[in-house]
C-alpha positions as CSV (number, residue, x, y, z in Angstrom):
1,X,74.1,89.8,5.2
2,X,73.8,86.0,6.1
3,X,75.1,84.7,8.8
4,X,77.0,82.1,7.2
5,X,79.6,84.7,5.4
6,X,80.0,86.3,8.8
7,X,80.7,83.1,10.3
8,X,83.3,82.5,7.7
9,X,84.9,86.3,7.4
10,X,85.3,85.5,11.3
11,X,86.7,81.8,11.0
12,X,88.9,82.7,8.5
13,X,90.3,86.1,10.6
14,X,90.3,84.1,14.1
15,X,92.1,80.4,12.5
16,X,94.5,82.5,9.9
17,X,97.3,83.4,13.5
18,X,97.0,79.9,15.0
19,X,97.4,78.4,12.1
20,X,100.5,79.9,11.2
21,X,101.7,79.1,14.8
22,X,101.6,75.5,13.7
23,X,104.7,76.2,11.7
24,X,106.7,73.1,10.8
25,X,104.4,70.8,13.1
26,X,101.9,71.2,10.1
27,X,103.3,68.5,8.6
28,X,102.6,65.8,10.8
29,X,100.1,63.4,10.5
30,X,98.1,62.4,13.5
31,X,97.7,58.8,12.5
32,X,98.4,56.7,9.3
33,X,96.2,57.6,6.9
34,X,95.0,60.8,8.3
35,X,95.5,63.9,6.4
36,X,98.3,66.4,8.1
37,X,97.0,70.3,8.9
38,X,99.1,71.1,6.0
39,X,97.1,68.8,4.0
40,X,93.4,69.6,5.4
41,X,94.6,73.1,4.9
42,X,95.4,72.2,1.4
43,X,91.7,70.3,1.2
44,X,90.4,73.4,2.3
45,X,91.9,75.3,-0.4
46,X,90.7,72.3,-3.0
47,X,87.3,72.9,-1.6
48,X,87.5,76.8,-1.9
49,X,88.1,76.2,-5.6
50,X,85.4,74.3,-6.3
51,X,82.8,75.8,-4.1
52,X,83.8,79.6,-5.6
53,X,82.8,78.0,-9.1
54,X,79.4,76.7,-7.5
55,X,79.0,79.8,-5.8
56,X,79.6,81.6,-9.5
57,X,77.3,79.3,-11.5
58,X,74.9,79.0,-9.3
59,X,74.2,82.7,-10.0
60,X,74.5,82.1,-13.7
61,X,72.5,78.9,-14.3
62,X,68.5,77.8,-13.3
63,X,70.1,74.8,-11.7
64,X,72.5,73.5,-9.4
65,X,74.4,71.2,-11.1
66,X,78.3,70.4,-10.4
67,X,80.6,68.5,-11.1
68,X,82.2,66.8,-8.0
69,X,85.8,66.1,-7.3
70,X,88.4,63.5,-6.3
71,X,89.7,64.8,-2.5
72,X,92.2,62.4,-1.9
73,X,93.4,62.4,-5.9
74,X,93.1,66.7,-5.2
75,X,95.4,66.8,-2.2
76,X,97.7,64.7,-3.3
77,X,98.5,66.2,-7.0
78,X,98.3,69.6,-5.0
79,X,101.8,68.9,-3.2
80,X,100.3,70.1,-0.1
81,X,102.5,68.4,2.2
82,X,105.0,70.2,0.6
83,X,104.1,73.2,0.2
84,X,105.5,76.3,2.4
85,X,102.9,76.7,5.6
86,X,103.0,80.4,5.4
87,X,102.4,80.6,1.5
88,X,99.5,77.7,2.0
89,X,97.7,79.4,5.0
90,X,98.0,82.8,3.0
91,X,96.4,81.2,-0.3
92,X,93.8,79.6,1.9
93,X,92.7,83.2,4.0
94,X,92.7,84.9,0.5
95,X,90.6,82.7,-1.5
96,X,88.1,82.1,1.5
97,X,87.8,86.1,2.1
98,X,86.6,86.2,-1.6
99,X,84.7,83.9,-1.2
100,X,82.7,85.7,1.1
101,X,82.8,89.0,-1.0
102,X,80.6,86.7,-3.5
103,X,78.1,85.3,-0.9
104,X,77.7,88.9,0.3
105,X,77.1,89.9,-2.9
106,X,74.2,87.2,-4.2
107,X,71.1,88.5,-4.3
108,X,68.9,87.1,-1.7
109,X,66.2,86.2,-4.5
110,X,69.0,83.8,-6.1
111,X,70.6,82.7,-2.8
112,X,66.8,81.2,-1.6
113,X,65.9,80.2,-5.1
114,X,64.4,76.4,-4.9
115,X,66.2,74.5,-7.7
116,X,64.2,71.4,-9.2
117,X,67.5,70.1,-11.2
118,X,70.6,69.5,-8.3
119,X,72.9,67.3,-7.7
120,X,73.7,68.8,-4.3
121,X,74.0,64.9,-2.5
122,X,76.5,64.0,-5.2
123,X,78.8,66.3,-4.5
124,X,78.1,65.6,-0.6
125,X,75.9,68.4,0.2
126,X,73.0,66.7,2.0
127,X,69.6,68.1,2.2
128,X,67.0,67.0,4.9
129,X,64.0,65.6,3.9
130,X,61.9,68.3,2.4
131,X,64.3,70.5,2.0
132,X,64.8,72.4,-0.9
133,X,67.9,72.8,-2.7
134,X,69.2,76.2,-3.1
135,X,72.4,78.3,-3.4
136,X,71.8,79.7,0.2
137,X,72.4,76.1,1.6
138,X,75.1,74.9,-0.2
139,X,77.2,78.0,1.1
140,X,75.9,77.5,4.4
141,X,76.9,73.7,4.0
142,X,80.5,75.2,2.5
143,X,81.2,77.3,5.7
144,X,80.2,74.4,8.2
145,X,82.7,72.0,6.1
146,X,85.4,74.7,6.9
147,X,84.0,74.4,10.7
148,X,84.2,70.7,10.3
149,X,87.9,70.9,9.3
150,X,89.5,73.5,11.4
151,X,88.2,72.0,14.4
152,X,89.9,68.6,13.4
153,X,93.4,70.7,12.8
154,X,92.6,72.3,16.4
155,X,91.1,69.3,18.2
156,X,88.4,71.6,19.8
């Protein structure tokens, strides 16, 4: 098994408590124009959505073409801010949790497939120079976006 899905099973697990400790105080921005843990959480879900699909076509399809989404536009039709925190933090453990049951089960031979047709920066997965674009490393980039976002709801 990658490391990436046990980094995520073990984000996901570790996060899922303190995040419900936030209760109500999940609400409140940190700044104008800053997203509220509620609303990263609510991102995060957003971005579990999409990425399951990727995940799912990417096992189905010779390329790695996706369509990319609006964040801001996502979040804000989503309600998060309103949303109950327990029901939110629940959604967001259960989707990420299959998410990892579907990385665990790619086979490694599609996982570390190079794709010539991508569109991996457009949907703001960078790649390094050289670097080839495959399946393995957008779900790697998915977990370290998760990183990314719990430690800005944390302030690690």
């Amino acid at each position: 098994m990658a490391n990436y899905v046990l980094e995520l099973r073990e984000a996901v697990n570790n996060a899922s408590p303190k995040l419900l400790e936030l209760g109500e105080a999940s609400a409140t921005r940190p700044a104008a124009g800053k997203w509220s843990p509620r609303e990263i959480i609510g991102h995060l879900v957003d971005s579990a959505i999409n990425n399951y699909a990727r995940f799912v076509r990417g096992q189905l399809q010779d390329e790695l073409v996706f369509p990319g989404y609006a964040q801001d536009d996502w979040v804000r039709i989503g309600r998060y801010r309103d949303a109950p925190w327990e029901e939110l933090v629940t959604l967001w453990r259960t989707i990420n949790l299959q998410i990892a049951r579907v990385m665990e089960g790619t086979p490694e031979e599609i996982r570390r497939r190079p794709r010539e047709k991508h569109s991996l920066e457009a949907i703001g997965v960078p790649l390094s120079p050289g670097e080839a674009a495959t399946l393995e490393h957008v779900m790697s980039d998915y977990v370290a976006h998760l990183h990314h976002h719990l430690r800005q709801i944390f302030r690690d």
